[in-house]
C-alpha positions as CSV (number, residue, x, y, z in Angstrom):
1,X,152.6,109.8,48.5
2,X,156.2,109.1,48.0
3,X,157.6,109.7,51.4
4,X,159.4,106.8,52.3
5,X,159.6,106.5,56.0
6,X,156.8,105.1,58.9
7,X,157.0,107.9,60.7
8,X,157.7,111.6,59.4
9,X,158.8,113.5,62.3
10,X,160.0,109.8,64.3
11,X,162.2,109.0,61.4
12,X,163.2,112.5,60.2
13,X,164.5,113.4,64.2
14,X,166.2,110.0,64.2
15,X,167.6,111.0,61.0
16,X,168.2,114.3,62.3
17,X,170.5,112.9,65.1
18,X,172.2,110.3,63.5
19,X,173.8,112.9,60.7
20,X,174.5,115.6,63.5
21,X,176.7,112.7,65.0
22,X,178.1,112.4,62.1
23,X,181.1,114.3,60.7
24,X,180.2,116.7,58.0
25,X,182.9,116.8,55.5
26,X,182.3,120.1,53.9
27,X,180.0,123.3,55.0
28,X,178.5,125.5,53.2
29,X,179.1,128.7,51.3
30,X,180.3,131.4,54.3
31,X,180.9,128.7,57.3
32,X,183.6,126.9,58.4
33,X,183.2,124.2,60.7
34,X,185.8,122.9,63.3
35,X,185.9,119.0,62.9
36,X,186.7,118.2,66.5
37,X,184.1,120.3,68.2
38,X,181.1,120.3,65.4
39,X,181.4,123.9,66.2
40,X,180.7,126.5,63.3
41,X,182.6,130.0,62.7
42,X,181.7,132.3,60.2
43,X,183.8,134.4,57.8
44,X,183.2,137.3,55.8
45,X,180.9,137.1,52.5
46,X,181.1,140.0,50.1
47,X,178.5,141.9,49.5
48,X,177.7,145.4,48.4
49,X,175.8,147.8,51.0
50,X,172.8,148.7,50.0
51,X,172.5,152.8,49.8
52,X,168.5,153.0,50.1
53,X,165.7,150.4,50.4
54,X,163.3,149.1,47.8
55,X,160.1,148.3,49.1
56,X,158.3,145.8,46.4
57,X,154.4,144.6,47.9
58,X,152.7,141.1,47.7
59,X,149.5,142.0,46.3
60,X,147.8,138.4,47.6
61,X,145.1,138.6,44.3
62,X,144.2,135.7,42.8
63,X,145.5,136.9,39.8
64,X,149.1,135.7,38.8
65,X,150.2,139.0,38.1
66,X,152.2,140.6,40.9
67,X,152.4,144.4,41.1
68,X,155.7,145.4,42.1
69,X,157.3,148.8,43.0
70,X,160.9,148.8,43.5
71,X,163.4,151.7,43.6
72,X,165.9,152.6,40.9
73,X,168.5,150.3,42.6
74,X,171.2,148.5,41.4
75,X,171.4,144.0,42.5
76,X,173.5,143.8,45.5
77,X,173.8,140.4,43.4
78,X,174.3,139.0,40.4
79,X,173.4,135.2,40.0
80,X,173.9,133.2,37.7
81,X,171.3,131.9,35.6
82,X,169.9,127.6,36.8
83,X,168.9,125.5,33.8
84,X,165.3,124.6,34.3
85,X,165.8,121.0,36.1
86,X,165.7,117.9,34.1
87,X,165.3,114.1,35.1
88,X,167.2,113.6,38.4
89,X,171.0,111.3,38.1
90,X,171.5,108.9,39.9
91,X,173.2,111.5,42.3
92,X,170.2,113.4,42.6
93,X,168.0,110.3,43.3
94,X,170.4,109.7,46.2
95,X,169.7,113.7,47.5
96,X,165.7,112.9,46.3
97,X,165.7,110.0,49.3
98,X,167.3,112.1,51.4
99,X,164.4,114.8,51.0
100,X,161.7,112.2,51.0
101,X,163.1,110.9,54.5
102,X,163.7,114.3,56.2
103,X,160.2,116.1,57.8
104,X,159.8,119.3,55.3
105,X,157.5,122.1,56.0
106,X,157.1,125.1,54.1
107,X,155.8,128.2,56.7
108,X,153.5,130.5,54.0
109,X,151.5,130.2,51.2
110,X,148.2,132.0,49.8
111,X,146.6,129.1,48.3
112,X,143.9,130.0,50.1
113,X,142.4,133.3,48.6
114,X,142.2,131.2,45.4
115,X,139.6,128.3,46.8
116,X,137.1,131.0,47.6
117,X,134.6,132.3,45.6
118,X,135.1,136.2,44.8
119,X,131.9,136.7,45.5
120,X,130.5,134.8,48.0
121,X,133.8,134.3,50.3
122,X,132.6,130.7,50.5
123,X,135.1,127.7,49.6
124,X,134.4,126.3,46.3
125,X,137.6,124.4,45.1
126,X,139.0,121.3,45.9
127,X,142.6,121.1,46.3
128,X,142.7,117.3,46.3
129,X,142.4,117.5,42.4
130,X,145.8,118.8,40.2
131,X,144.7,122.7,39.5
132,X,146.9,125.5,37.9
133,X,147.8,126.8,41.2
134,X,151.0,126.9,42.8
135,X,150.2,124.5,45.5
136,X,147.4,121.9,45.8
137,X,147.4,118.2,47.0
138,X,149.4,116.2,44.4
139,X,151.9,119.0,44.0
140,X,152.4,118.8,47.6
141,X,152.9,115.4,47.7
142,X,155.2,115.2,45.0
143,X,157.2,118.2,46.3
144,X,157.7,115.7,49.4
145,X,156.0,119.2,51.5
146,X,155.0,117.3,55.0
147,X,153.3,120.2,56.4
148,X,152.0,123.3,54.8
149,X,151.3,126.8,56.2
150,X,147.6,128.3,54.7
151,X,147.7,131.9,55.5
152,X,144.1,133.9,56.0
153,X,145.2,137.2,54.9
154,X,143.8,140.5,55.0
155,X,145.4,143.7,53.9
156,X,142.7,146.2,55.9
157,X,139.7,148.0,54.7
158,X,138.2,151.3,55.1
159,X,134.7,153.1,56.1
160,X,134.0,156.7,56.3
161,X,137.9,157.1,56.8
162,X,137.7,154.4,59.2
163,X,139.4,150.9,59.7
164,X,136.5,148.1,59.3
165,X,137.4,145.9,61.6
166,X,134.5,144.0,61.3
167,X,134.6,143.7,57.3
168,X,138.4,142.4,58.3
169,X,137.1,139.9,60.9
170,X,134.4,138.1,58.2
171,X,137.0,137.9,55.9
172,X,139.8,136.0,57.6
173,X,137.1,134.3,59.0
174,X,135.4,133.4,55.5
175,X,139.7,132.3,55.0
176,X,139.9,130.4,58.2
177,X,136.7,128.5,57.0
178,X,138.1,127.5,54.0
179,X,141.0,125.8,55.1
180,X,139.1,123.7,57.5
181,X,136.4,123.1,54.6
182,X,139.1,121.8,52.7
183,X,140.4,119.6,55.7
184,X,137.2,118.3,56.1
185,X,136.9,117.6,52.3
186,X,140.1,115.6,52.1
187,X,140.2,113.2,55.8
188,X,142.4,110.9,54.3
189,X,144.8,112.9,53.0
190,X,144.9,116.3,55.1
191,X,145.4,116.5,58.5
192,X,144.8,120.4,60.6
193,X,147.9,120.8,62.8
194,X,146.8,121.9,66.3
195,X,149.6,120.9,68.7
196,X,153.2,119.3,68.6
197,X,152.0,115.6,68.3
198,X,150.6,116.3,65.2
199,X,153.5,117.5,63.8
200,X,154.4,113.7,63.5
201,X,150.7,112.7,62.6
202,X,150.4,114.6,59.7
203,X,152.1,112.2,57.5
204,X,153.0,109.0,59.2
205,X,149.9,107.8,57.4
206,X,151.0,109.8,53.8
207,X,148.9,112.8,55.2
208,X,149.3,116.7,54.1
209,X,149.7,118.6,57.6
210,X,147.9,121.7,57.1
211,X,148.6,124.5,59.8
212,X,146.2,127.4,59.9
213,X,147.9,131.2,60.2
214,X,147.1,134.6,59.9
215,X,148.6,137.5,57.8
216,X,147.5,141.1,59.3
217,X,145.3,141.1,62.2
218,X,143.2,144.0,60.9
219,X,140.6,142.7,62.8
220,X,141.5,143.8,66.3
221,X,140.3,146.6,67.3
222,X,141.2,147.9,71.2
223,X,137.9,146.3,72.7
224,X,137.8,142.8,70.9
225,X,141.4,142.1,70.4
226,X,142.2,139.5,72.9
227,X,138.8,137.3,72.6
228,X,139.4,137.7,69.7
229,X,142.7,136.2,69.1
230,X,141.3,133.7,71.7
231,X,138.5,132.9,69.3
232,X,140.9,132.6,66.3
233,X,143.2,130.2,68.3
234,X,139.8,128.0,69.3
235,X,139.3,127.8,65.4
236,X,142.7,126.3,64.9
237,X,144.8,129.1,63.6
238,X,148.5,128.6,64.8
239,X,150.5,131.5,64.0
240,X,150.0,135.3,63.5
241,X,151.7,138.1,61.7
242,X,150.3,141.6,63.7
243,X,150.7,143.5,60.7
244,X,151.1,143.2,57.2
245,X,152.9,146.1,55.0
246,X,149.7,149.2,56.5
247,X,149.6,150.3,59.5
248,X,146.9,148.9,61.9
249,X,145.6,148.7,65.5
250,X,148.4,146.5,67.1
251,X,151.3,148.1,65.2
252,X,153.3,149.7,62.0
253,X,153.9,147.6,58.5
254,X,156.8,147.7,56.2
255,X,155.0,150.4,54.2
256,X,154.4,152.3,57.1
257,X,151.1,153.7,55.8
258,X,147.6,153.2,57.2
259,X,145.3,151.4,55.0
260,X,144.5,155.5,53.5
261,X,147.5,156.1,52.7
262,X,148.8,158.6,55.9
263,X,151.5,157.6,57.1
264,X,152.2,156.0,60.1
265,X,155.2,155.8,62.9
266,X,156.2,153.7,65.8
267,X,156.2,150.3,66.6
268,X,153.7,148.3,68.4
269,X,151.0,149.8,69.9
270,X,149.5,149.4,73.7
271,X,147.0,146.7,72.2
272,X,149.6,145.4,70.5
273,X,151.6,144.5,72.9
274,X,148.7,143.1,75.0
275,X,148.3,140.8,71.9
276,X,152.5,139.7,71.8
277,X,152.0,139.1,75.8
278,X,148.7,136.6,75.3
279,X,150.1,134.6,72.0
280,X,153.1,133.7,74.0
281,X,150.4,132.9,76.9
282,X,148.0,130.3,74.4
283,X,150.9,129.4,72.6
284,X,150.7,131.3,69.1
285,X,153.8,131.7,67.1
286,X,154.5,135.5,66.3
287,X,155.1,135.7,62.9
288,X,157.2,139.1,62.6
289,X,157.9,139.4,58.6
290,X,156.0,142.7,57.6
291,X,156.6,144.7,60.6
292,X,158.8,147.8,60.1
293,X,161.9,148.0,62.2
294,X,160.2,149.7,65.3
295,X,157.9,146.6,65.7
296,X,159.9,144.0,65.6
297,X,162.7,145.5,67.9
298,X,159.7,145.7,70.1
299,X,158.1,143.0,69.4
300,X,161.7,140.8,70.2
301,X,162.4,142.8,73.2
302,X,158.8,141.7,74.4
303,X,158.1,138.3,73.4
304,X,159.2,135.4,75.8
305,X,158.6,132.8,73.7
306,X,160.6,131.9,70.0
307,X,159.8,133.9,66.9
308,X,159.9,132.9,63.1
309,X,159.6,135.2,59.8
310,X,157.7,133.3,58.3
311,X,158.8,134.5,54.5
312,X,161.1,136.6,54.6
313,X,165.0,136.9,53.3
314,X,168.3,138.7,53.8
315,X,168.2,142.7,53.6
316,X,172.2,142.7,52.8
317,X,171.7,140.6,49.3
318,X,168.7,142.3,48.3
319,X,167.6,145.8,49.7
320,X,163.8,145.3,50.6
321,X,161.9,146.4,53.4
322,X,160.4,143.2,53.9
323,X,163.4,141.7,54.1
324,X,165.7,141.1,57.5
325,X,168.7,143.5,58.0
326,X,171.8,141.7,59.7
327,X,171.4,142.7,63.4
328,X,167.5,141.3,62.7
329,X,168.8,138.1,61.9
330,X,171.1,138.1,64.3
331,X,168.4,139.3,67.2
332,X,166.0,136.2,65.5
333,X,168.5,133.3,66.4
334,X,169.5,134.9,69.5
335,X,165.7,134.3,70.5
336,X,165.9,130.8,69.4
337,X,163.8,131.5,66.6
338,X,163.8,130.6,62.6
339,X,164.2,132.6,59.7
340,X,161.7,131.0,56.5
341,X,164.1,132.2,53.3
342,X,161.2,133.4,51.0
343,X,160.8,132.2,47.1
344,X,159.4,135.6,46.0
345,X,161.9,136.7,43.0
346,X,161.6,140.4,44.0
347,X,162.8,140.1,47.4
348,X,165.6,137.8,46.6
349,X,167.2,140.5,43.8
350,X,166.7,143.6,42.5
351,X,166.8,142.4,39.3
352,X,164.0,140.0,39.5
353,X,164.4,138.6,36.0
354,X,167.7,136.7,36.8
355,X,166.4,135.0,39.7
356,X,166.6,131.3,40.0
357,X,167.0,128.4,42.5
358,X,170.8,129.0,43.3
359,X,169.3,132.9,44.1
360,X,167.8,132.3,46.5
361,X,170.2,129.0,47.8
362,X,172.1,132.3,47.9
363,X,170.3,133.9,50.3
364,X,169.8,130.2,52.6
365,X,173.5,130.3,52.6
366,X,173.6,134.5,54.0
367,X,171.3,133.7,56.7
368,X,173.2,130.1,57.8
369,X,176.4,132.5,57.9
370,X,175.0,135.1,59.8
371,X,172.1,133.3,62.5
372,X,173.4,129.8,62.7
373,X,172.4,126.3,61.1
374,X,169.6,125.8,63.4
375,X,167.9,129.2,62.5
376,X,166.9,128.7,59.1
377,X,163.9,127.3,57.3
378,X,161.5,127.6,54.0
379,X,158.7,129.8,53.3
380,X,157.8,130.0,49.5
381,X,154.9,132.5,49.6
382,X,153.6,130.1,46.6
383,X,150.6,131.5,45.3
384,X,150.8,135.4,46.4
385,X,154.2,136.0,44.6
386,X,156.7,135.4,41.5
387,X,158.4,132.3,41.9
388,X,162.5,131.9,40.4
389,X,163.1,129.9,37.1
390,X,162.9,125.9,38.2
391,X,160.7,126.5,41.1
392,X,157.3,127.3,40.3
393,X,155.4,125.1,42.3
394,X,155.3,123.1,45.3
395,X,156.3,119.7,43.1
396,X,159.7,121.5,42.6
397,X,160.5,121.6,46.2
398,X,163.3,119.3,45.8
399,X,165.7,121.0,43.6
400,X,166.3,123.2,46.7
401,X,167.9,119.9,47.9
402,X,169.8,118.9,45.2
403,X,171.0,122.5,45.3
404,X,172.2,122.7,48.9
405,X,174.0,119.2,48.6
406,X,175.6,120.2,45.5
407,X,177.2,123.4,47.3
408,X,178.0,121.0,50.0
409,X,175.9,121.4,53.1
410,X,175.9,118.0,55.0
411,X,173.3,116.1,55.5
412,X,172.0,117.2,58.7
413,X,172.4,120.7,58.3
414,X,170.1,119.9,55.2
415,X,167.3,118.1,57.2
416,X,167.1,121.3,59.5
417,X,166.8,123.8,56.7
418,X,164.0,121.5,55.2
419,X,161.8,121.4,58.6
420,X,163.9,120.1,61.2
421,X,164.1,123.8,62.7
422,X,160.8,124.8,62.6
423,X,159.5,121.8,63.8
424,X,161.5,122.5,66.7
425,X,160.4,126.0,66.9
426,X,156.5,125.1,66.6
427,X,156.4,122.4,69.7
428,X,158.4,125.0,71.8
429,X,155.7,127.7,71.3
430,X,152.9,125.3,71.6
431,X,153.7,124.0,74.3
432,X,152.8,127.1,76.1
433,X,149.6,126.5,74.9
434,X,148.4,122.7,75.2
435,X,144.4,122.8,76.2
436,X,143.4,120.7,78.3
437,X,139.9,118.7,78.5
438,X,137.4,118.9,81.6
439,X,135.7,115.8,82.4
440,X,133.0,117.2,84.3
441,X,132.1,119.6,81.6
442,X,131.0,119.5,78.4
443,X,129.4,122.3,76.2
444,X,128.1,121.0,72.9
445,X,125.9,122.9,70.1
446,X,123.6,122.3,67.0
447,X,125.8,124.6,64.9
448,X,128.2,123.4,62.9
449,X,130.9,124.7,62.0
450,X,131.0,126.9,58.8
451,X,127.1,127.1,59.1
452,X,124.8,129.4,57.1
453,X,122.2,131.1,59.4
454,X,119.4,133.8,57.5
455,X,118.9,135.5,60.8
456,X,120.9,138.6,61.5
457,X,120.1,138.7,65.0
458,X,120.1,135.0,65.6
459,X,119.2,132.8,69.1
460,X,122.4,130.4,70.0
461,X,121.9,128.2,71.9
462,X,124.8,125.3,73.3
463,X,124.2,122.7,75.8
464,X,125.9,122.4,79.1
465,X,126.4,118.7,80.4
466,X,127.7,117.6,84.1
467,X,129.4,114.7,85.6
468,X,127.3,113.4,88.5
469,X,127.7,115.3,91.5
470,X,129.6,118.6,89.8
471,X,128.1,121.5,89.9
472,X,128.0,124.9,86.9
473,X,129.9,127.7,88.0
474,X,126.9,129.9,86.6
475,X,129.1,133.2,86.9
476,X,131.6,131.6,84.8
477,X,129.4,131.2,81.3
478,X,129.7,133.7,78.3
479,X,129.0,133.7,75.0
480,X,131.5,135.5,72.8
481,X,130.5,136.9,69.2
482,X,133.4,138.4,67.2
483,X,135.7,139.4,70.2
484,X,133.1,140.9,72.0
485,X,131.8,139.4,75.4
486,X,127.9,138.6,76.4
487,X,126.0,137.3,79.3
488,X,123.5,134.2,78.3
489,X,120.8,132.9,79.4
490,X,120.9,129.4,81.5
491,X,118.4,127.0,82.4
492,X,119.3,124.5,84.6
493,X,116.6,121.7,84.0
494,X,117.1,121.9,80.7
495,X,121.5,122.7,80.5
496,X,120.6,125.1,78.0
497,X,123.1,127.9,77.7
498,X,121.4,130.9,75.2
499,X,121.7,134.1,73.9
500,X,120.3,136.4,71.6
501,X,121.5,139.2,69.2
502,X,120.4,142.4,70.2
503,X,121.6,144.2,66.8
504,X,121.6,142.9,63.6
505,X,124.7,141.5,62.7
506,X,126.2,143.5,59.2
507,X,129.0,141.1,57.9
508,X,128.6,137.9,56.2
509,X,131.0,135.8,58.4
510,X,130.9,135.8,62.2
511,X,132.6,133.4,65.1
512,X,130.6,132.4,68.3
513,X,131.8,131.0,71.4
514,X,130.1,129.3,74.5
515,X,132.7,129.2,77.3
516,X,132.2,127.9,81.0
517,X,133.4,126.0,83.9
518,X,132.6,123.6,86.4
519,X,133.1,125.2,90.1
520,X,136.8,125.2,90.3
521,X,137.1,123.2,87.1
522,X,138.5,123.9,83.8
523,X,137.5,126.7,81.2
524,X,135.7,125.3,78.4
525,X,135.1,126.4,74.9
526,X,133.2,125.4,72.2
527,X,133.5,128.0,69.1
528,X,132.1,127.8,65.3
529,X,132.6,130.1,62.3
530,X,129.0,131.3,61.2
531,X,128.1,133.4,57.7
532,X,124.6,135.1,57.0
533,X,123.2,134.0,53.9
């Protein structure tokens, strides 16, 4: 690990505050600052008004081609083409310690879909070891990446003409168990994020912070959404994109199609809304890159709490649907939330070819100029896109540093780019959402997590244990399979809380939880991942 600091998120703050004291001598491209007040103004950059939008699709295979539909459009831009990068001077090595001290966290990748099997949906590869994929443990640690965002994602599927919400369900599930799989493969070196502590845990010991997100909730149906979502946020997942590019139960997608191919219209739906309201509740970050306009006016005009796009980039330099139009960017950082510039070489030109590091520096510098230094972070999309010339995997992370120092951003405004921001943004939302323990209850089970079961309609059974002298409020328990609520079975010589399956269960992955409280105590939950074998 070559971060050299004690603390990550101690030192990287400190750092943080020191530099903002600090007078920056130059700003970037598109900002002036006023060196009296620290106050920044924008001017005016040129750029060329789209006439139409091109809308180009992460296709999130595990293959590394990338299918790609764009429009008959001229670039709004024309970079210039970035040498691939060389050994660092002595300059660089200056910019390099300066990286290695600041807290970086990179908001989306796909690494995920290629650990698991095809077949089986069960993990199977070991990121600890150097691999030919974008992102894995040692290019993560030479990248100086602090924290990492492992998306579940899930386009949708169909049945009879049908959304499968179950089929969508096993499969983010089958995602979400992969990540912690690999978690639990790797103690010493990975760390799950859960809560705003953590963000300083995950490497004041040289650790990987891994934070668990989903991208398209095509599992939420009207009746299972919220336990659902409560089941997903029990099983560590942080953040959640509603949508991805189809159409689904909670709202509309960039593509605004269903997952058949009619089109679709709106914005959020009434579930869908329900769902914005109870992420702010628990403390989920709304992840809004995907949604089509109407959604995410909707979704900003509803959500109480900060939002981020998780990997997404300016609209005005390159015309994609996926990426964020001017009064969108604005509207982000008026919410206090952070806008991840996104590596993926079609959504950073129209001419995808040319695209290389100072690209898409080009588009960091747009979205400084128009939402504000503190509203603007990273998110590659590493493994489920092209990547620009000199950044093709996470151990390239810091030529984005040298770049932003070489067109003169000042140290500080450097350290929030790289993670400063969305650290921020992540222990705001949390907050909302910080569980706490009961003492006078615990509910423990046999089943482990990620645990194969032959029996499709199984018995579970969890174990209820009092403090002395409390009593279990018996109305209170439930067991909750795949969003959907049941009454159990409890014995009260025995603290056994059970319940069995009526119908067989037809998906290969499945979540369970066991939930109860004390009399006027705390809710507690105990929930595990499941598959059939």
């Amino acid at each position: 690990m070559n971060k050299i600091r004690p603390c990550a998120i101690a030192s990287g703050i400190a750092l943080l505050l020191a530099l903002s004291l600090a007078a920056c001598t130059v700003a970037p491209v598109g900002v002036q600052q006023d060196m009296t007040t620290g106050q920044e103004t924008t001017r005016t950059l040129a750029a060329t008004t789209p006439a139409e939008s091109s809308v180009v699709v992460e296709t999130h295979t595990p293959s590394t081609t990338i299918a790609e539909t764009t429009a008959n459009l001229s670039p709004t831009t024309t970079p210039s083409p970035t040498p691939e990068p060389t050994a660092p001077t002595t300059t660089e090595v200056n910019v390099d310690s300066l990286h290695d001290q600041a807290l970086v966290i990179d908001t989306h990748n796909d690494t995920v879909l290629k650990i698991v099997d095809d077949n089986s949906w069960l993990p199977e590869i070991n990121l600890a070891q150097s691999t030919s994929f974008a992102v894995d443990l040692p290019k993560l640690q030479a990248g100086g990446i602090d924290i990492a965002t492992f998306a579940a994602y899930t386009k949708g599927y169909m049945s009879d003409g049908q959304q499968n919400f179950a089929r969508a369900n096993s499969r983010l599930l089958a995602l979400i168990n992969a990540v912690l799989w690999l978690v639990r493969q790797n103690p010493a070196s990975t760390l799950i994020v859960l809560e705003p502590s953590d963000l300083s845990l995950a490497s004041s010991d040289g650790q990987i912070g891994i934070i668990a997100s989903i991208e398209g909730a095509y599992s939420f149906a009207d009746d299972n959404a919220l336990e659902l979502l409560r089941q997903y946020r029990d099983l560590g997942i942080r953040m959640l994109a509603p949508v991805w590019n189809n159409a689904n139960a909670l709202g509309v997608g960039t593509m605004e199609v269903y997952r058949d191919g009619t089109r679709a219209s709106g914005g959020l739906t009434a579930t869908g809304r329900a769902v914005i309201q109870e992420m702010n509740r628990i403390g989920l970050v709304v992840d809004v890159s995907h949604m089509n306009d109407e959604t995410f006016w909707d979704t900003l005009k509803l959500t109480t709490s900060p939002v981020i796009a998780s990997h997404s980039s300016a609209y005005r330099l390159c015309a994609n649907a996926r990426n964020l139009k001017d009064d969108q960017i604005q509207a982000v950082a008026d919410n206090g939330g952070v806008i991840q510039a996104v590596f993926y070489r079609s959504f950073l030109s129209l001419d995808p070819d040319s695209v290389t590091v100072s690209t898409l520096v080009d588009h960091i510098d747009y979205l400084v100029q128009k939402a504000g230094i503190d509203h603007v972070g990273l998110g590659s999309d590493f493994d489920g896109a092209s990547m620009p010339a000199g950044l093709k995997k996470a151990s390239d992370y810091k030529v984005i540093t040298r770049e932003l120092k070489r067109r003169g951003y000042s140290d500080a405004a450097i350290v929030k780019i790289l993670g400063g921001n969305t650290a921020r943004l992540l222990s705001a939302v949390w907050q909302n959402g910080q569980s706490t323990t009961s003492s006078n209850l615990q509910i423990s089970t046999d089943l482990a997590m990620g645990a194969s079961i032959s029996d499709r309609t199984p018995q579970f059974i969890a174990k209820a244990a009092l403090a002395d002298g409390v009593e279990l409020d018996t109305e209170s328990l439930k067991v909750i399979i795949d969003g959907k609520v049941f009454q159990p079975t409890y014995d009260p010589n025995s603290g056994d809380i059970s319940y069995t399956v009526a119908s067989d269960l037809s998906e290969k992955f499945h979540v369970v939880t066991f939930m109860g409280s004390a009399t006027h105590g705390t809710m507690v939950r105990t929930t595990r991942i499941f598959y059939i074998s």
